[in-house]
RODO-2510 file (C-alpha; in nm, 4 decimals, decimal comma):
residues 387
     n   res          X          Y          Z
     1     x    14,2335    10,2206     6,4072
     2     x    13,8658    10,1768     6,4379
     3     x    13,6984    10,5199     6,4259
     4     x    13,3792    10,4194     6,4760
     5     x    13,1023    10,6711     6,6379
     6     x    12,9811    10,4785     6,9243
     7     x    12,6427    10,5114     7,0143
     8     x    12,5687    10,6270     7,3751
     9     x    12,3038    10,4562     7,5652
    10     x    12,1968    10,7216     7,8196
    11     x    11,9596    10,6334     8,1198
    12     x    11,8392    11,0163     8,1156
    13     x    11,8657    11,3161     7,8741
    14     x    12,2223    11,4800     7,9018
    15     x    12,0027    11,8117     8,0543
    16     x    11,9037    11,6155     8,3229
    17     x    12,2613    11,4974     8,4482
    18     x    12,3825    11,8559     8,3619
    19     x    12,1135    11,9588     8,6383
    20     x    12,2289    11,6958     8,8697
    21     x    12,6023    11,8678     8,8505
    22     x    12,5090    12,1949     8,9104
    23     x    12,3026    12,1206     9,2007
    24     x    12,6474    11,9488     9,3499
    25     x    12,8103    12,2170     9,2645
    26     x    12,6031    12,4546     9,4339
    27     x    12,6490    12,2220     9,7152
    28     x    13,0481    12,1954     9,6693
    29     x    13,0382    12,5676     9,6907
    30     x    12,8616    12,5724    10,0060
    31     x    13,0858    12,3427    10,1845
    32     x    13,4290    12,5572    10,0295
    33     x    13,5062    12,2478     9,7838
    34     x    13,7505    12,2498     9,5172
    35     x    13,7390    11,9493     9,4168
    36     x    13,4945    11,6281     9,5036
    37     x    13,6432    11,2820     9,4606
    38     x    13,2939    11,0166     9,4337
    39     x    13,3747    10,6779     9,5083
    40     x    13,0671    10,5421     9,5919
    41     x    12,8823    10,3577     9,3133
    42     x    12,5349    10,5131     9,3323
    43     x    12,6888    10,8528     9,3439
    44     x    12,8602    10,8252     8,9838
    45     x    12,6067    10,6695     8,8657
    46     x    12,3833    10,9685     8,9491
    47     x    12,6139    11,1742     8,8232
    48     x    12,7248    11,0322     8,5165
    49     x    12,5214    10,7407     8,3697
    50     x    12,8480    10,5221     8,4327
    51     x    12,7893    10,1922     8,6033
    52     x    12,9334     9,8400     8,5932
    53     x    12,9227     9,4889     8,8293
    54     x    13,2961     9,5425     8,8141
    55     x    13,2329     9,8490     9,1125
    56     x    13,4799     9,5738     9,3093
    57     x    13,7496     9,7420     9,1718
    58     x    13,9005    10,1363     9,2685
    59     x    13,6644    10,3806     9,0042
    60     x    13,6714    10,7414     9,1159
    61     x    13,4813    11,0210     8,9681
    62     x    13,6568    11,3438     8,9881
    63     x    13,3955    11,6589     8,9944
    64     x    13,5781    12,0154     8,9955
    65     x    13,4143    12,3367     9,0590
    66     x    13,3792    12,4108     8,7360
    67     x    13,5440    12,2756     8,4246
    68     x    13,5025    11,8784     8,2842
    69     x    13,4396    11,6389     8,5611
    70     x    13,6621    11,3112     8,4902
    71     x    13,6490    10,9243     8,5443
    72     x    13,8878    10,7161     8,6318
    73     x    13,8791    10,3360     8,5923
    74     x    13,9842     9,9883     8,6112
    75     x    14,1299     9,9647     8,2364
    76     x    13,8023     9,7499     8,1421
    77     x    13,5948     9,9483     8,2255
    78     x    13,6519    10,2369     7,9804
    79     x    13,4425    10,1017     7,7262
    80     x    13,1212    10,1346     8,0001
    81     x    13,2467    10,4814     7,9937
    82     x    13,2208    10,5464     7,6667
    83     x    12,8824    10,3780     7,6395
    84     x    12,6854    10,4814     7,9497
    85     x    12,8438    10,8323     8,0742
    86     x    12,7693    11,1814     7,9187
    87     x    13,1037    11,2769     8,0602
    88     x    13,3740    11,2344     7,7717
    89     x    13,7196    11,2723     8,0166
    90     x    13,8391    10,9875     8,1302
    91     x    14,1756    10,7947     8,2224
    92     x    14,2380    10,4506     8,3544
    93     x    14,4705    10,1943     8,5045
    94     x    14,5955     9,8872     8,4057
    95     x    14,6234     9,6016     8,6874
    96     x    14,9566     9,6104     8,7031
    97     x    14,9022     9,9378     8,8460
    98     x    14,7745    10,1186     9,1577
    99     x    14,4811    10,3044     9,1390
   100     x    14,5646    10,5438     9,3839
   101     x    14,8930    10,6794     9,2010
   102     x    14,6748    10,7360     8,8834
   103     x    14,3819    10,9122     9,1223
   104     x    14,6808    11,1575     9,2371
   105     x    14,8577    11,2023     8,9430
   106     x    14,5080    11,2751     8,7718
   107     x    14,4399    11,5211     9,0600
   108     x    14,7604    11,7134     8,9745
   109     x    14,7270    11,7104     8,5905
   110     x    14,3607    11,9149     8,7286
   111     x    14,5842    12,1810     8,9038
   112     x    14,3950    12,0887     9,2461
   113     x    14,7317    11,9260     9,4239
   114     x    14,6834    12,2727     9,6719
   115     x    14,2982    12,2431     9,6148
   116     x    14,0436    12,1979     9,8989
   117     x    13,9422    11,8536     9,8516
   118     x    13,6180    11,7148     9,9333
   119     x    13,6310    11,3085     9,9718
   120     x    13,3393    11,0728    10,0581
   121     x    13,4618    10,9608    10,4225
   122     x    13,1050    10,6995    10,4254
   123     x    13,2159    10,5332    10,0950
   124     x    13,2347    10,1495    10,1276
   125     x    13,4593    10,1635     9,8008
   126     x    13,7212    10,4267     9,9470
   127     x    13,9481    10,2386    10,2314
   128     x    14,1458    10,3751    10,5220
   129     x    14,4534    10,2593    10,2935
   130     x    14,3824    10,4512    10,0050
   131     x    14,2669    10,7734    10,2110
   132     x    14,6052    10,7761    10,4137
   133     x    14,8099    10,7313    10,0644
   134     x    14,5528    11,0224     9,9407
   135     x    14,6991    11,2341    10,2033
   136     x    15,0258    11,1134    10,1915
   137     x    15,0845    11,1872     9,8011
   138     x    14,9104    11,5187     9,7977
   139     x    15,0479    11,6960    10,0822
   140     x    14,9498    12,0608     9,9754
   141     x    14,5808    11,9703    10,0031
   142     x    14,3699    12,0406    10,2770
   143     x    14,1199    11,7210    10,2571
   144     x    13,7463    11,7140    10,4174
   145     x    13,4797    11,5215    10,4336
   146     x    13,2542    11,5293    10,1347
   147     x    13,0057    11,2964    10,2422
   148     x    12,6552    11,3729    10,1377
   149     x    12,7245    11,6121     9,9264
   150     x    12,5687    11,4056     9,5959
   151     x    12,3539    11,2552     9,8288
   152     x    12,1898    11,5671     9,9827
   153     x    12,0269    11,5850     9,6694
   154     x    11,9713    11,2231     9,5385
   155     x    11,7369    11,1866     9,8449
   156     x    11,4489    11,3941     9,6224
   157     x    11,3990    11,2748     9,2915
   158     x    11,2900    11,4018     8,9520
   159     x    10,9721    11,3284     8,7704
   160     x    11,2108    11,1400     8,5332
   161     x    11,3878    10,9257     8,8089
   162     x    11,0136    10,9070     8,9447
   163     x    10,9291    10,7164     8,6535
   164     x    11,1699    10,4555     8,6945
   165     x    11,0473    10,4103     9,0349
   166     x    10,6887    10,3464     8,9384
   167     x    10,8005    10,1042     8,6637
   168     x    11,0201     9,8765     8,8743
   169     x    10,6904     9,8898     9,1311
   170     x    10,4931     9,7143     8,8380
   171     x    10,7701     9,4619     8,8443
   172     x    10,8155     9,3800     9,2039
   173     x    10,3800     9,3635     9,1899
   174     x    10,4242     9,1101     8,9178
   175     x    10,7166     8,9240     9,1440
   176     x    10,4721     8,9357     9,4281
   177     x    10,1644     8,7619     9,2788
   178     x    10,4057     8,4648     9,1257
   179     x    10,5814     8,4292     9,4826
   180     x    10,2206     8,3823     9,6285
   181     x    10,0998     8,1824     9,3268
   182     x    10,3664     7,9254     9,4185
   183     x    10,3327     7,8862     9,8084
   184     x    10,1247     7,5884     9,8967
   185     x    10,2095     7,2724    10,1416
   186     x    10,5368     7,0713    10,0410
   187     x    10,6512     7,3627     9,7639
   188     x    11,0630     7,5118     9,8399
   189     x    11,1498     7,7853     9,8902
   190     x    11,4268     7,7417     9,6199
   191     x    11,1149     7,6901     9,3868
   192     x    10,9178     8,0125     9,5130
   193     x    11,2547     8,2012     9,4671
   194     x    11,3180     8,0669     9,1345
   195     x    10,9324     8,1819     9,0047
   196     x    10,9754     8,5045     9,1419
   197     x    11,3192     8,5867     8,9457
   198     x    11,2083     8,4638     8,6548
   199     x    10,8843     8,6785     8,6428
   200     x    11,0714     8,9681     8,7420
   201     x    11,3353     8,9168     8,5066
   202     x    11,1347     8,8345     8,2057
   203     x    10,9448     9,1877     8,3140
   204     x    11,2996     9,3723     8,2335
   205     x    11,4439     9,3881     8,6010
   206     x    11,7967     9,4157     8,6305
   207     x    11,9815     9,2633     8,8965
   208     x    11,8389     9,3765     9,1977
   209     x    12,0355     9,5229     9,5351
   210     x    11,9969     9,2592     9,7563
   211     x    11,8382     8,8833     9,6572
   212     x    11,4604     8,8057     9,6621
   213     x    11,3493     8,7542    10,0554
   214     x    11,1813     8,4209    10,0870
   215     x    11,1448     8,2480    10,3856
   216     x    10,8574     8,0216    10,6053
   217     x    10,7831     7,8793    10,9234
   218     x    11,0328     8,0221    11,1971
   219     x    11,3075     8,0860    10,9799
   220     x    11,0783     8,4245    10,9094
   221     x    11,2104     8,5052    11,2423
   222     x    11,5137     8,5547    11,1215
   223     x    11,6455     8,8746    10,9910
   224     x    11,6774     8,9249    10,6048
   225     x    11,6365     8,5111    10,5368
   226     x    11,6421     8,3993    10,1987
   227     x    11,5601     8,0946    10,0318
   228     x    11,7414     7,7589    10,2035
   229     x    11,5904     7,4533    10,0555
   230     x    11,3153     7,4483    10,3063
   231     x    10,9661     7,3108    10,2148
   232     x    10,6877     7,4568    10,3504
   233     x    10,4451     7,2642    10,5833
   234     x    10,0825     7,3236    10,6862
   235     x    10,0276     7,5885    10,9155
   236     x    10,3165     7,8046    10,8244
   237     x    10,3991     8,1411    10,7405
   238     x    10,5596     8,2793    10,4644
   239     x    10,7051     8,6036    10,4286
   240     x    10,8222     8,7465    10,1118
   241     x    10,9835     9,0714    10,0165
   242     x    11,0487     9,1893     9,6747
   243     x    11,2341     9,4504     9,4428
   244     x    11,2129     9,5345     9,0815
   245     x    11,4830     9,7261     8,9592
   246     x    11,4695     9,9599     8,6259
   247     x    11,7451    10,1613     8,5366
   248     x    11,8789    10,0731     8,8822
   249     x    11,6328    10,2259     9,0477
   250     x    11,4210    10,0150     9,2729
   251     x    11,0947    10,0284     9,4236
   252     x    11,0242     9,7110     9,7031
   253     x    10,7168     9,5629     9,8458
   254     x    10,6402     9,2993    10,1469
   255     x    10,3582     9,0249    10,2029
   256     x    10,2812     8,7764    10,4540
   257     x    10,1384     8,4551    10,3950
   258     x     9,9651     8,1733    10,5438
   259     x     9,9324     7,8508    10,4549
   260     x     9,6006     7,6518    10,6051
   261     x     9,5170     7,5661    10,8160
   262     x     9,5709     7,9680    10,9672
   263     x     9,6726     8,1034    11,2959
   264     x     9,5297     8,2642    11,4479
   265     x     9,7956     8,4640    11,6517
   266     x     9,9759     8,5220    11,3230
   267     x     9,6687     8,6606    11,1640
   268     x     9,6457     8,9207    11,4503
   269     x    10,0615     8,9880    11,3904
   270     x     9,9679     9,0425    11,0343
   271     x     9,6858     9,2954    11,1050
   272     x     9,9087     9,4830    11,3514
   273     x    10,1776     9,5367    11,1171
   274     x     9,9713     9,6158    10,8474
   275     x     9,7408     9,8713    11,0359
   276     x    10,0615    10,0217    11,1858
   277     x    10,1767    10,0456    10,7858
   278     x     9,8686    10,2413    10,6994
   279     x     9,8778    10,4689    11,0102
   280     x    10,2184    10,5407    10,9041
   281     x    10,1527    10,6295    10,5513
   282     x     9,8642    10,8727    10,6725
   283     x    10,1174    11,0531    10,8845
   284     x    10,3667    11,1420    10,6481
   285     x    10,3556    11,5025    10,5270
   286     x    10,6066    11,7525    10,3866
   287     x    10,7685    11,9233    10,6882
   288     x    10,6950    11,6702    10,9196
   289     x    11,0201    11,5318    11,0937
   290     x    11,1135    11,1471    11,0228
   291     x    11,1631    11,0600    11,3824
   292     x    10,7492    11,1878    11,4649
   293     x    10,6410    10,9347    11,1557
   294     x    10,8443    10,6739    11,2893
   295     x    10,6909    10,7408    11,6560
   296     x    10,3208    10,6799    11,4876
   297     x    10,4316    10,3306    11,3687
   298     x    10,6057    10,2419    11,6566
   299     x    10,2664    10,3448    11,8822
   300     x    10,0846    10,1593    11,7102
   301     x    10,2864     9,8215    11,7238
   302     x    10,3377     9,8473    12,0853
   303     x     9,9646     9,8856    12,1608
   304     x     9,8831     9,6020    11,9167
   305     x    10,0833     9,3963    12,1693
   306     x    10,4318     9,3858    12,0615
   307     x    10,7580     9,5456    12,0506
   308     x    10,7692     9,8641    11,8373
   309     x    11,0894    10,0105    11,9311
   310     x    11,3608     9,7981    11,8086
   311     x    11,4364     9,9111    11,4334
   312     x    11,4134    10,2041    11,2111
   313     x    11,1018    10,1351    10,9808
   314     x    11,1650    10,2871    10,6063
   315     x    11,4186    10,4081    10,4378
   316     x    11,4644    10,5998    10,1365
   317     x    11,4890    10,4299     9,8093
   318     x    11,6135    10,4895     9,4682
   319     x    11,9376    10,4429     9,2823
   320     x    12,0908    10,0709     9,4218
   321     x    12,3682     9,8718     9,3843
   322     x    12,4611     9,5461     9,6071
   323     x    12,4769     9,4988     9,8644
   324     x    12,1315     9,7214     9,9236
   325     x    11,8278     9,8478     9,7333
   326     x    11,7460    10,1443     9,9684
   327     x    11,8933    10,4176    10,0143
   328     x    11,8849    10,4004    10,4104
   329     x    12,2339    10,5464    10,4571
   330     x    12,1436    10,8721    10,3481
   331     x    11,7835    10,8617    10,5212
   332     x    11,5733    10,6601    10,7469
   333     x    11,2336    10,6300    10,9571
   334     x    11,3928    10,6162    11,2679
   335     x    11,3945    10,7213    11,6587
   336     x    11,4807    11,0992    11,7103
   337     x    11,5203    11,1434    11,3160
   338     x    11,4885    11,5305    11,3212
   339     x    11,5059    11,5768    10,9663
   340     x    11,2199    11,6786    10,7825
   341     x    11,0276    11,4708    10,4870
   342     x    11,0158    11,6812    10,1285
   343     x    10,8282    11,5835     9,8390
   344     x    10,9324    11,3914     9,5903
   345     x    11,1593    11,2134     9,8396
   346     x    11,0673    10,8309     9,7641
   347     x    11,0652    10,5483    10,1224
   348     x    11,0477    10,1765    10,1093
   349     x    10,8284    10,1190    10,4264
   350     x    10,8495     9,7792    10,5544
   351     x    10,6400     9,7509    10,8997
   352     x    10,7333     9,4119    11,0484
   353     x    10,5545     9,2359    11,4010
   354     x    10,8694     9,0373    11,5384
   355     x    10,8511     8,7274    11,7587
   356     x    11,1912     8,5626    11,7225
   357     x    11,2217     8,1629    11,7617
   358     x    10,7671     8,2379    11,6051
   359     x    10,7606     8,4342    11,2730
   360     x    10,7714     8,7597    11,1753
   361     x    10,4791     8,9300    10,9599
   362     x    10,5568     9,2254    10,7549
   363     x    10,3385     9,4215    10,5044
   364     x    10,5687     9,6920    10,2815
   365     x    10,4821     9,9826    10,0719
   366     x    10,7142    10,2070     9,8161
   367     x    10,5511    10,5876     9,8296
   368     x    10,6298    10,8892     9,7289
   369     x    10,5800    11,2254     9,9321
   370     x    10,3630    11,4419     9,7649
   371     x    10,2946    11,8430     9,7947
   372     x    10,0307    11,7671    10,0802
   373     x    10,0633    11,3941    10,1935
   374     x    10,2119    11,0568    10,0506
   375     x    10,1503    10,8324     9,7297
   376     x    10,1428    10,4626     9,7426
   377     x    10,3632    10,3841     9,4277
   378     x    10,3501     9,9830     9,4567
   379     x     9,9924     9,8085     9,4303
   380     x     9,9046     9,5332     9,5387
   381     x     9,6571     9,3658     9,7800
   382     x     9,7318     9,4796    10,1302
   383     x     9,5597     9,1845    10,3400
   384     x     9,6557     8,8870    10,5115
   385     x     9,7264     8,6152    10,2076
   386     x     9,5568     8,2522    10,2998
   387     x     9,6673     8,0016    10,0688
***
């Protein structure tokens, strides 16, 4: 037997996830929770340290009241546990095996088979399936949703997770001036794609939340377009959007381009958006309700000329896995959004001027809510880019 010590390699100081589970539990107590079962990837990770590209497969995270919290995973996977997470109990399945037997039996061996059970109803990695058997196999439990309940306090971050942030906004500033250092008549955007990963990578990003946005001419019309092979001809527009990602926390930034000779109705869709941006950032304040910040940029797009009420514009952002880098699920910039900014709460704002079947020009900004206003965390140019 190998008896080896094995050497943990922690994101943050065990304190800080220690802080992070009290703060649930506070929030467990509050809701009458027994017992929280987090299957959704970002969650454990904020919990534990824990995290692997193998998040395909069932991995729950078991967090009593009080006493050890306890992973369960694909049989694999174990040895991420023992690597990244500060939590020690843990159990797993082969894949011969159903998860959801082990997640029950594990339940039981906790003495919460007649617990109130709190399970994450939102989860993407938690299916109807699974939740039925849940119910099905622990019939003394009364179940409820425990949605949010991590989340409610992910959405502010530390001065440590705060730190992340700002370093992955060095990288995505780096991505940003190789994308632009590429674009010029007749390059692809397979090429412009390729430049940007490889700066952004050779910075120390990890494997972002969603791919590196390039697109140009009208295929910027199009929603979330990456690279397709096209090359890009005089006159065009470019639009790229860009993540670093440290830790797995991201910060993201947005810049439109034009390639000579310029137009000029593009230039004015690039000034709109980004003066709609900046009137935006000036408005956010602790306090201040979402939905009001959201009504500033969408005023301001619709008397620059174009249609400001169509989409939510920012979204929180932080810990990611694929298929996203924000955090939008738990909080967005958007219509009637009466829920109130704090600081330290951290928003990818990307303002975008749409004109399907034209272009679409966006200008982006990661910030950070302070004590009396916002911070602008990524830096880079904001101006219309001629190349």
């Amino acid at each position: 037997m190998n008896d080896a010590v094995v050497q943990k390699d922690l994101a943050f100081p065990v304190e800080e996830f220690q802080r992070r589970l009290k703060v649930v539990r506070q929030e467990m107590a509050e809701r009458g929770l027994d017992l929280l079962v987090v299957s959704t990837p970002e969650n454990i990770y904020y919990m534990s340290g824990y995290h692997t590209v193998g998040y395909f497969s069932s991995q729950f995270l078991l967090v009593p009241i009080s006493g050890d919290p306890v992973h369960i995973t694909r049989g694999i996977e174990e040895t991420n546990v023992k690597v990244l997470s500060w939590i020690e109990q843990s159990t797993s399945y082969m894949d011969h095996e159903v998860p959801i037997e082990l997640l029950v039996d594990t339940i039981r061996k906790m003495g919460c088979a007649d617990a109130v059970i709190g399970v994450e109803k939102i989860s993407w990695f938690l299916s109807i399936v699974d939740y039925e058997r849940l119910r099905e196999m622990l019939v003394g439990a009364k179940f409820q949703d425990g949605s949010f309940t991590v989340e409610s306090s992910r959405v502010v971050k530390s001065d440590l997770e705060l730190e992340y942030i700002r370093q992955a906004a060095r990288i995505a500033e780096v991505g940003m001036e190789m994308g632009i250092s590429q674009i010029r008549a007749g390059a692809n955007e397979n090429d412009i794609a390729a430049e940007i990963q490889r700066a952004v990578t050779s910075m120390g990003s990890e494997y972002p939340g969603l791919p590196v946005f390039v697109s140009s001419g009208v295929r910027t019309s199009q929603a979330h377009a990456t690279w397709a092979g096209r090359r890009v001809q005089e006159g065009d527009p470019v639009l790229l959007e860009i993540s670093g990602c440290v830790h797995r926390y991201s910060a993201a930034l947005m810049r439109f381009i034009l390639v000579k000779p310029a137009n000029r109705e593009m230039e004015r869709m690039e000034e709109v958006s980004r003066k709609a941006l900046e009137k935006m950032i000036s408005a956010i304040r602790p306090g201040r309700p979402l939905g009001e910040v959201w009504d500033v940029w969408s005023s301001a797009v619709t008397e620059g000329g174009y249609e400001g009420r169509f989409k939510r514009t920012g979204y929180s952002i932080g810990i990611n896995f694929p298929p996203d880098w924000g955090e939008g699920y738990i909080l967005s910039f958007k219509r009637g959004e009466t829920r109130t900014l704090r600081p330290n709460m951290t928003f990818h704002i990307p303002s975008l001027v749409k004109v399907f079947g034209f272009a679409d020009a966006g200008t982006s900004e990661t910030v950070r809510v302070t004590e009396t206003g916002c911070e602008i965390l990524t830096n880079f140019p904001r101006q219309l880019h001629v190349r």
